[in-house]
C-alpha positions in Angstrom: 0.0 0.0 0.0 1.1 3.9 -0.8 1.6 5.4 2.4 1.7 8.7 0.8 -1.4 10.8 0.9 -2.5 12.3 -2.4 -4.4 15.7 -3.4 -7.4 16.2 -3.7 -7.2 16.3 -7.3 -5.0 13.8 -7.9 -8.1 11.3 -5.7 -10.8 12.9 -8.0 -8.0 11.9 -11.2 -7.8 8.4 -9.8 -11.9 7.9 -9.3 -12.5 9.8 -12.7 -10.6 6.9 -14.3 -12.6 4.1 -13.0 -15.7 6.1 -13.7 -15.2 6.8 -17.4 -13.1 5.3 -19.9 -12.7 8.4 -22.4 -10.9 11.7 -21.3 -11.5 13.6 -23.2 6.0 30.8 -43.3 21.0 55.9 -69.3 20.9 58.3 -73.2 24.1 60.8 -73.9 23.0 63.4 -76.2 25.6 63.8 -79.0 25.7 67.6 -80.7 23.6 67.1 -84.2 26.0 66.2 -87.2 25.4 67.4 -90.8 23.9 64.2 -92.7 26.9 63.9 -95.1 29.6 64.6 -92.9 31.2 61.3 -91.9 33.2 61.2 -88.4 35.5 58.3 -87.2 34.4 56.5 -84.3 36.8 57.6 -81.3 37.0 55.3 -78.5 35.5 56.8 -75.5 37.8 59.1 -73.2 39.0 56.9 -69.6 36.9 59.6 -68.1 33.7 59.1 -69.6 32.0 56.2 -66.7 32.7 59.5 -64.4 30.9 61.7 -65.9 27.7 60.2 -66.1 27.8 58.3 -62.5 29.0 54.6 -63.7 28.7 53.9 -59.4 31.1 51.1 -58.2 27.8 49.5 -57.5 26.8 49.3 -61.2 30.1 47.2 -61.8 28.7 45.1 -59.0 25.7 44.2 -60.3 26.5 44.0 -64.0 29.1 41.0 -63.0 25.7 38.9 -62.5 24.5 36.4 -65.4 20.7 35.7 -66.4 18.7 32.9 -66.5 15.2 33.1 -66.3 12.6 30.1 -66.1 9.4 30.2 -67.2 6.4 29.2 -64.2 2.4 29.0 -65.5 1.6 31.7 -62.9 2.5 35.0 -61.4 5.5 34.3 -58.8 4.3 36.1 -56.0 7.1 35.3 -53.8 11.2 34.7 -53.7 12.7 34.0 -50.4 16.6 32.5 -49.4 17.3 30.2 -46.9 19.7 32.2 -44.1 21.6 29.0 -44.5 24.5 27.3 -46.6 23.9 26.7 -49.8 21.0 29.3 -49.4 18.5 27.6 -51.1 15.3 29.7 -52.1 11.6 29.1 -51.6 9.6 30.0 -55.5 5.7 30.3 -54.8 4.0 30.3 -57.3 0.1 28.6 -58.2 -0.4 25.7 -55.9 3.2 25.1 -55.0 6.3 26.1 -53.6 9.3 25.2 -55.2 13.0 24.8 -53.4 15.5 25.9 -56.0 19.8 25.2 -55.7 21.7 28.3 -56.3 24.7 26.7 -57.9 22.6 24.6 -60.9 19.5 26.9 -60.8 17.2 24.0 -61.3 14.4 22.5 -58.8 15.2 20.0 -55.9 12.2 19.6 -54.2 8.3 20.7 -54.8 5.9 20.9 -52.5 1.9 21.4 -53.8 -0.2 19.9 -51.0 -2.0 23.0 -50.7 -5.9 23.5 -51.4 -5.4 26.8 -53.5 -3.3 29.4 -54.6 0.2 28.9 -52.3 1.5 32.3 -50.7 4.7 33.2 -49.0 6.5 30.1 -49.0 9.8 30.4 -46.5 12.4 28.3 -45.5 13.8 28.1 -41.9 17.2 29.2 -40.4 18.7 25.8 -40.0 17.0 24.6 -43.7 14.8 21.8 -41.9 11.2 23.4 -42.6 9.4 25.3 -45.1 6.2 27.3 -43.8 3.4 28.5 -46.9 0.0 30.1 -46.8 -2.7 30.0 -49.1 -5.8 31.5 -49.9 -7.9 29.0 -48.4 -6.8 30.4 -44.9 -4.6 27.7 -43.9 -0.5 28.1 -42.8 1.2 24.7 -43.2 4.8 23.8 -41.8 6.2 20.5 -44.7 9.4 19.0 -43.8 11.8 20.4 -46.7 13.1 16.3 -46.9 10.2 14.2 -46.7 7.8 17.8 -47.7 5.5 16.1 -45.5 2.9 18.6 -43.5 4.4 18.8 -40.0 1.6 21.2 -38.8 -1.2 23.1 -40.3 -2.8 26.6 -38.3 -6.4 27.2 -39.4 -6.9 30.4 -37.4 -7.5 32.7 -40.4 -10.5 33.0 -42.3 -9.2 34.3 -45.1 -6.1 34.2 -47.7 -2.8 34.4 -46.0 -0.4 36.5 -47.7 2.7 36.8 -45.3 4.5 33.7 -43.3 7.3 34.0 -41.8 9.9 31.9 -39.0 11.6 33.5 -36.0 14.7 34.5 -36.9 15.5 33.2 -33.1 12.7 31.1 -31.9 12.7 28.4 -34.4 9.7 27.1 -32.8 7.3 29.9 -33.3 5.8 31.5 -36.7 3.9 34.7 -38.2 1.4 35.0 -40.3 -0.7 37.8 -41.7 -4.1 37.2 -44.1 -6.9 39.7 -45.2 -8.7 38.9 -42.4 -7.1 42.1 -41.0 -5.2 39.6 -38.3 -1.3 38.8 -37.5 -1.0 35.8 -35.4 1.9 34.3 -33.7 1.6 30.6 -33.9 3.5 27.8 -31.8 4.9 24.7 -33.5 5.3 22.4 -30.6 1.5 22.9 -29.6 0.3 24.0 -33.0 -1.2 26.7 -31.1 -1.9 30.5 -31.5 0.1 32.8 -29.0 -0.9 36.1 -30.0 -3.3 37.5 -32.5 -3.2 40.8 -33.3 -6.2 42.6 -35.3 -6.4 46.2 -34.7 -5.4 46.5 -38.9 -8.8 47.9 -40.5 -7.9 46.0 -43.9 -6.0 43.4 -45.8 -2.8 43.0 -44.0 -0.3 42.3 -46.7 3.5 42.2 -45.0 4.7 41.7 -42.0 8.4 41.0 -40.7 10.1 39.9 -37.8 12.4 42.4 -36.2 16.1 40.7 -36.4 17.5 42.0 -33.1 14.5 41.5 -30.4 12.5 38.7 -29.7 9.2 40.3 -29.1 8.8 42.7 -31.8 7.2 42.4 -35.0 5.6 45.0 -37.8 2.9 44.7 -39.7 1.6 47.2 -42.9 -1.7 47.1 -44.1 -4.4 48.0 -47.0 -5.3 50.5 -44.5 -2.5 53.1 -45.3 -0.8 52.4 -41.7 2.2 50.1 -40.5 2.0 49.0 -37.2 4.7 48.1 -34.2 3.7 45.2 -32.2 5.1 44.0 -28.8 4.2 40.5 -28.0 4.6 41.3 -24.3 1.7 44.1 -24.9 -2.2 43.8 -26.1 -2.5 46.7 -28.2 0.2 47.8 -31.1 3.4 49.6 -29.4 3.6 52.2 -32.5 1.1 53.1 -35.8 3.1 55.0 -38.4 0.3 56.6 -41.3 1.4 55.9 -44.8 -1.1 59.4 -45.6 -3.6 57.5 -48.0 -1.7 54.7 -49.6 -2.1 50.8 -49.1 1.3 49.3 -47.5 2.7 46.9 -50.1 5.9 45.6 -48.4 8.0 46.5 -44.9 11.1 45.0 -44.0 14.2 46.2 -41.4 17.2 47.8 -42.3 19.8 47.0 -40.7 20.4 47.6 -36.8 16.9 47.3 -36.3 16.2 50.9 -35.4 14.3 51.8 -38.7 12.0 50.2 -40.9 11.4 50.9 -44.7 7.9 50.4 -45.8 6.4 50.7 -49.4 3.0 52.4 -50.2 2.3 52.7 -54.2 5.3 54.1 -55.7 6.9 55.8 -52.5 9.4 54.3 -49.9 9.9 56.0 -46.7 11.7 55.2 -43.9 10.4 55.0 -40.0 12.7 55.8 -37.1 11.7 53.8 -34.3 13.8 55.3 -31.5 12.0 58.4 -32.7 8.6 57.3 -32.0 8.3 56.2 -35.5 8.7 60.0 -37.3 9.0 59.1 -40.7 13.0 59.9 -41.7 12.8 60.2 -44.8 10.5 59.6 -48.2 11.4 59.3 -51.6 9.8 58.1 -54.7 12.0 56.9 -57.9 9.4 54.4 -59.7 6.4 55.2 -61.8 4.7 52.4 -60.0 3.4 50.9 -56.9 6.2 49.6 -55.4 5.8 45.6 -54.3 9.2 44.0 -52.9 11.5 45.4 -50.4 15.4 43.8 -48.9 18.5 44.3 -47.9 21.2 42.5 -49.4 23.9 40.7 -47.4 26.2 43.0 -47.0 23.4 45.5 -45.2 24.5 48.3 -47.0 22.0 48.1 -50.0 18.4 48.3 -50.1 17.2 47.4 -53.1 13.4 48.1 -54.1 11.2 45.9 -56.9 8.0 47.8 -58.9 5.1 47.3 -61.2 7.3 49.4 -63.6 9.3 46.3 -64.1 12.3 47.8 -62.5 14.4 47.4 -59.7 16.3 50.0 -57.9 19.3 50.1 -55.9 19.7 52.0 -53.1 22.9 52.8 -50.7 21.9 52.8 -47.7 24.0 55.8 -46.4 22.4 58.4 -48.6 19.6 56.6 -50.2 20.0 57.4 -53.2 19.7 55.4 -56.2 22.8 53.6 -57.2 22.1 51.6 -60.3 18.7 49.9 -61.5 17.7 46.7 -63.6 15.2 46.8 -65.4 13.0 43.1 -66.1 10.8 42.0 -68.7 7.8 42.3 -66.6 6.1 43.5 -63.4 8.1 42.7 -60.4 6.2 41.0 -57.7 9.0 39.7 -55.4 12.5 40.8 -54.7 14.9 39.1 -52.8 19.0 38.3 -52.4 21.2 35.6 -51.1 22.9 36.5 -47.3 26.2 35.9 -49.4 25.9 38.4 -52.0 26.1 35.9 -54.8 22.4 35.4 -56.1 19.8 37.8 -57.0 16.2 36.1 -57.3 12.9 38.1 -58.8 9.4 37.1 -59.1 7.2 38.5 -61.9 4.0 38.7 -62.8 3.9 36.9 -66.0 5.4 33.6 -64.5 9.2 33.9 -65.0 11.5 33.8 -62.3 14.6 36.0 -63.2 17.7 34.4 -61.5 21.1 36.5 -61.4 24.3 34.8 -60.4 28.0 36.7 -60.4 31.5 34.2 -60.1 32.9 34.7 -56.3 35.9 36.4 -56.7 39.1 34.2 -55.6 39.9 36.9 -52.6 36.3 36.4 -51.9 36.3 32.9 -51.1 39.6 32.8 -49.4 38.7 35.3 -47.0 35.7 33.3 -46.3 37.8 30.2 -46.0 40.4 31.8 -43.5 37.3 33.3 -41.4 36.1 29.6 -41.2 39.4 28.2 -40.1 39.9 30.9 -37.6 36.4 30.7 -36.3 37.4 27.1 -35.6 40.4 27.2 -33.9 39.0 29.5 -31.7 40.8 32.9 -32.9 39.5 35.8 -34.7 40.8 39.0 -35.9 38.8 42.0 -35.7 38.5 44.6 -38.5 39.7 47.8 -37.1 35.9 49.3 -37.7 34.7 46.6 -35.7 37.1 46.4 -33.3 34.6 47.7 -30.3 32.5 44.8 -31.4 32.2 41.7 -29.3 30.3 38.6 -30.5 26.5 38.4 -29.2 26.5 34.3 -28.5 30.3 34.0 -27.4 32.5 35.5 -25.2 35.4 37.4 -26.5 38.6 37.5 -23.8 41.9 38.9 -24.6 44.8 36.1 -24.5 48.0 36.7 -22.5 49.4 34.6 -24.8 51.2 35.0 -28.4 48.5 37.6 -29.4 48.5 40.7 -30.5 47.3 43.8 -28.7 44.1 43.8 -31.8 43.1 40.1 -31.5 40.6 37.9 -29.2 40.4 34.5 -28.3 36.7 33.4 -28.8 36.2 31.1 -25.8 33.8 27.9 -27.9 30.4 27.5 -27.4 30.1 23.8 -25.8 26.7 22.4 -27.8 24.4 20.4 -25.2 24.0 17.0 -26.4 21.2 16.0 -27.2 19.6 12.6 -25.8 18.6 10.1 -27.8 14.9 10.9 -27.1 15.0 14.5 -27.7 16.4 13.8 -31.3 13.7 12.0 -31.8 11.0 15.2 -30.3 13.0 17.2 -32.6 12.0 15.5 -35.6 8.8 15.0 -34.6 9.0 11.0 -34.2 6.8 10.9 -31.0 6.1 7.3 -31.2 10.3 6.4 -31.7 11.0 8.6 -29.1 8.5 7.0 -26.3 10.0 3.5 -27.6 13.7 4.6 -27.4 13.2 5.9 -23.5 11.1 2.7 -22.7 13.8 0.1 -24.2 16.2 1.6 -22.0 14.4 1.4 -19.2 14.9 5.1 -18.4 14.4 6.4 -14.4 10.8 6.8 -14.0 11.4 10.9 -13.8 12.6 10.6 -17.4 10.0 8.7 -18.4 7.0 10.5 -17.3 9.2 13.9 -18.5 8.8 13.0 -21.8 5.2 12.0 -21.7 4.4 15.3 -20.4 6.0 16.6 -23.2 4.2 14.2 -25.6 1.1 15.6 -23.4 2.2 19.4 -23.8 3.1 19.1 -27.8 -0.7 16.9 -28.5 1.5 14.0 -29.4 0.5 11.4 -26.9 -2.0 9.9 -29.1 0.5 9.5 -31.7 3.1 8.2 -29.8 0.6 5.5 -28.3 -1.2 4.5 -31.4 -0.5 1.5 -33.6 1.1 -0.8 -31.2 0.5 -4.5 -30.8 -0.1 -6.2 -27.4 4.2 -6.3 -27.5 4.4 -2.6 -27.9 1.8 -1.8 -25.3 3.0 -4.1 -22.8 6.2 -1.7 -21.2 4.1 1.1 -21.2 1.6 0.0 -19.0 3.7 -2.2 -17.1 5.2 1.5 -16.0 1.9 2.5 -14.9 0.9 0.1 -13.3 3.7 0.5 -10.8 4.0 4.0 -11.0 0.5 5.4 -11.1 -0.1 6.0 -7.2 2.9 7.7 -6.5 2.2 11.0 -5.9 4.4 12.8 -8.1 3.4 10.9 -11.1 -0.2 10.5 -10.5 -1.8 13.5 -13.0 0.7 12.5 -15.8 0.0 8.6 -15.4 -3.9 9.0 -14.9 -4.0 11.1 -18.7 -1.6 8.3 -20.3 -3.9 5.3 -18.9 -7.0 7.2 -20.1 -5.4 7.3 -23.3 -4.5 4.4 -23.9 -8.3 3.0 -23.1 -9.6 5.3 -25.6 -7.6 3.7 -28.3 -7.7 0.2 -27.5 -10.9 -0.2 -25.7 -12.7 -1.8 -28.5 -10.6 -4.2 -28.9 -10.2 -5.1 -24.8 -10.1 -9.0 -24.5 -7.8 -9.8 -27.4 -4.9 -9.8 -25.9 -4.4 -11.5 -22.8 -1.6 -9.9 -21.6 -2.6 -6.3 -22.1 -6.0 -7.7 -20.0 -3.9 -9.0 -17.0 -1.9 -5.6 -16.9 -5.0 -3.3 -17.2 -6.9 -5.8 -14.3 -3.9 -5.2 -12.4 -3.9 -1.4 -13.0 -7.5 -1.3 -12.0 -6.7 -3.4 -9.0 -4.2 -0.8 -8.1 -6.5 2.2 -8.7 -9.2 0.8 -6.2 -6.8 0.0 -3.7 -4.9 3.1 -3.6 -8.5 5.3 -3.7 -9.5 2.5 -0.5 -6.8 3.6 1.6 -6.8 7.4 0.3 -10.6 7.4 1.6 -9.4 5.7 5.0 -6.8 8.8 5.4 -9.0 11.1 4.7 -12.0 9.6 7.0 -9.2 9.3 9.8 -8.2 13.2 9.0 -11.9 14.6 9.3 -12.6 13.0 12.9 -8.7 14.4 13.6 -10.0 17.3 13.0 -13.4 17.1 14.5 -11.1 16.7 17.6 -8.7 19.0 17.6 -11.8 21.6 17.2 -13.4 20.4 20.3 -10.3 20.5 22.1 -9.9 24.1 20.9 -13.3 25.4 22.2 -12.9 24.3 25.3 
């Protein structure tokens, strides 16, 4: 017998389960010459690029080579993975396509959506690609498998933006024409925060790079709001004066924000309450994309007027522009400088690659190898600059007065079982932790989690009488102990709901759940026996009291 007495809910958990069994992502004008008079060509004079602005980023850009490929629908969004070999996400119809940068060609398509596919994205670490559509749903597919890992159906309408924590792997964003962002949870498939004060289609949203709780949002109602996830109402509402927001999207540092409303850009200072910095207008049409490219020190702007602009960041003003065969939907460029990606409206997706230059890659390869022996050099801009996830401490050793030894992150290691939660293998991970007869405060750890993420019934499905067997054997001895009691009583009721019809086929599985019931009675006998003796204890000590 337990000696132990138990809560009060834990005695109505235990009684509820003999009760019941169910619980219930440019033109030079040349001076006129006489029609007969014949000049020789002259080559052009050194100074000539000079003269009419031939900007270092124009010899940048015109290093890239073409390809386009031809879709059977407007490409309404480009997006590169912030991983090695950046990958990008094409959407476009009912699909979302992964491309390689390096052969340009398609490695993966995913088109288990219901209608048109919006937004697709990939994730930091290049596991998990998040879409929309215009059915109202958000989907999370496994970019291996491209099998739906989660699906959100909290909107109503289509969804237009999705987007991953840039931190938080495990939580989403999404923004529809229901006039709603939501912040969903993977684990739970849950929605953590919605935010509807938008009066209109919401048609971008982003989230901010440098703090966890922040997000912006622009809307068909001519404003772009702040949001704090630590806050009900929005932190900051910038007016656009009149025009629907298109796109929004940080700049770098995280203290401004560009937003686009028909053929004018402005920029927001946040520190400053949101006063708007600065607005300038250089297309004849609405613009539609906004990024930064991976250097931060370009913003680079894509329009209905089939053009793309370049912008320094510095000044912003334009530094050289590209014009496309069609309207440009999306915009977007690899972290590493290397590939530029548009979407347009006539189905082609416009791919522009440049050659890495030698000193390029070998100052990538020597940051690599420094990074891994645990040294680093700092530029001398960024010499006041210490790394955000390591710590940076000055070696008394062979150094220089200018360098840092960057003390190594130590990775936790994983458990066998928590691989398993990470890929979503609820079942494997329950079997793996049972097989090796893990301490019972593992065990009933993990089912909690299984309990937490809704993946109990998962992991307890589709055994036979063999598979069953350790599972209930574990609660059976383990369901009247107090600290396991609420976790123990769920499992059990569980595991009737699913196998109750077919009770009696398996003798072994009777004899254990027999046993378990056994156990249940006893332990609520002798709980009602403490409880009986604590009442008169208690009727005494009262009397004794008053008098």
């Amino acid at each position: 017998m337990h000696s132990q007495l138990l809560s009060t809910s834990q005695y109505n958990y235990l009684l509820a389960l003999l009760d019941t069994s169910k619980f219930s992502v440019f033109l030079l004008h040349l001076p006129a010459t006489p029609k007969m008079d014949y000049r020789k060509t002259l080559p052009l004079p050194q100074t000539f690029s000079h003269k009419i602005g031939y900007s270092q980023d124009s010899k940048f850009f015109k290093s890239f080579k073409s390809t386009f490929v031809k879709e059977f629908a407007p490409i309404t969004s480009v997006s590169f993975s912030p991983s090695t070999p950046h990958r990008f996400a094409v959407t476009s119809a009912t699909r979302v396509q992964i491309y390689t940068p390096r052969s340009q060609s398609v490695v993966k398509t995913i088109s288990r959506f219901k209608d048109v596919a919006r937004s697709g994205q990939i994730r930091g670490d290049g596991r998990l690609v998040i879409a929309g559509d215009d059915s109202g749903l958000v989907q999370v597919f496994d970019i291996n498998s491209r099998a739906i890992l989660r699906t959100f159906d909290d909107h109503k309408q289509p969804v237009h933006v999705t987007a991953f924590h840039p931190t938080e792997q495990t939580k989403v964003l999404s923004a529809s024409d229901d006039c709603s962002v939501i912040l969903h949870d993977i684990p739970t498939q849950t929605a953590l925060h919605k935010f509807d004060e938008h009066s209109d289609y919401v048609r971008t949203a982003n989230f901010s790079p440098s703090s966890p709780y922040l997000l912006v949002s622009g809307s068909y109602d001519h404003t772009v709001k702040l949001w704090d996830t630590r806050m009900q109402q929005s932190a900051m509402t910038m007016s656009t004066g009149g025009l629907p927001v298109e796109s929004t999207c940080y700049l770098p540092g995280a203290e401004s924000i560009a937003s686009s409303s028909g053929p004018i850009v402005r920029i927001w200072d946040i520190m400053a309450g949101g006063r708007c910095r600065k607005a300038f207008s250089n297309h004849q049409k609405a613009v539609t994309s906004l990024c930064v490219d991976g250097d931060e020190k370009r913003l680079l702007t894509g329009s209905l007027d089939q053009m793309v602009k370049v912008y320094d960041l510095e000044s912003l003003n334009v530094t050289h522009t590209m014009r496309f065969p069609a309207p440009v939907l999306s915009i977007a460029m690899s972290p590493d400088n290397i590939n530029l990606a548009a979407g347009l409206s006539d189905g082609t997706l416009a791919i522009r690659r440049r050659q890495a230059k030698g000193v390029e890659v070998a100052e990538k390869i020597a940051e690599k190898e420094a990074m891994k022996s645990g040294l680093y050099e700092y530029m001398q801009e960024a010499q006041t600059v210490k790394p955000v996830t390591q710590t940076s401490v000055k070696s008394e050793g062979n150094l220089a007065h200018d360098e840092f030894k960057i003390e190594p992150i130590r990775r936790l290691k994983l458990k066998e079982f928590d691989k398993y939660l990470k890929k979503f293998q609820y079942s494997e991970a329950l079997d793996v932790t049972l097989a090796k007869k893990a301490a019972p405060t593992t065990l009933f750890a993990l089912l909690l989690e299984l309990i937490n993420r809704n993946g109990l019934k998962q992991a307890v499905s589709g055994r036979d009488d063999i598979g069953l067997e350790p599972l209930v054997s574990t609660l059976v001895k383990w369901i009247v102990d107090p600290r396991f009691t609420d976790i123990a009583v769920v499992v059990a009721s569980t595991i009737i709901d699913i196998y109750g019809d077919v009770a009696g086929q398996s003798e072994l599985i009777d004899n254990l759940l027999n046993k378990l019931r056994k156990k249940v009675d006893d332990e609520i006998n002798v709980q009602t026996d403490f409880m009986n003796a604590r009442g008169a204890l208690d009727m005494i000590f009262a009397q004794s009291t008053l008098r």
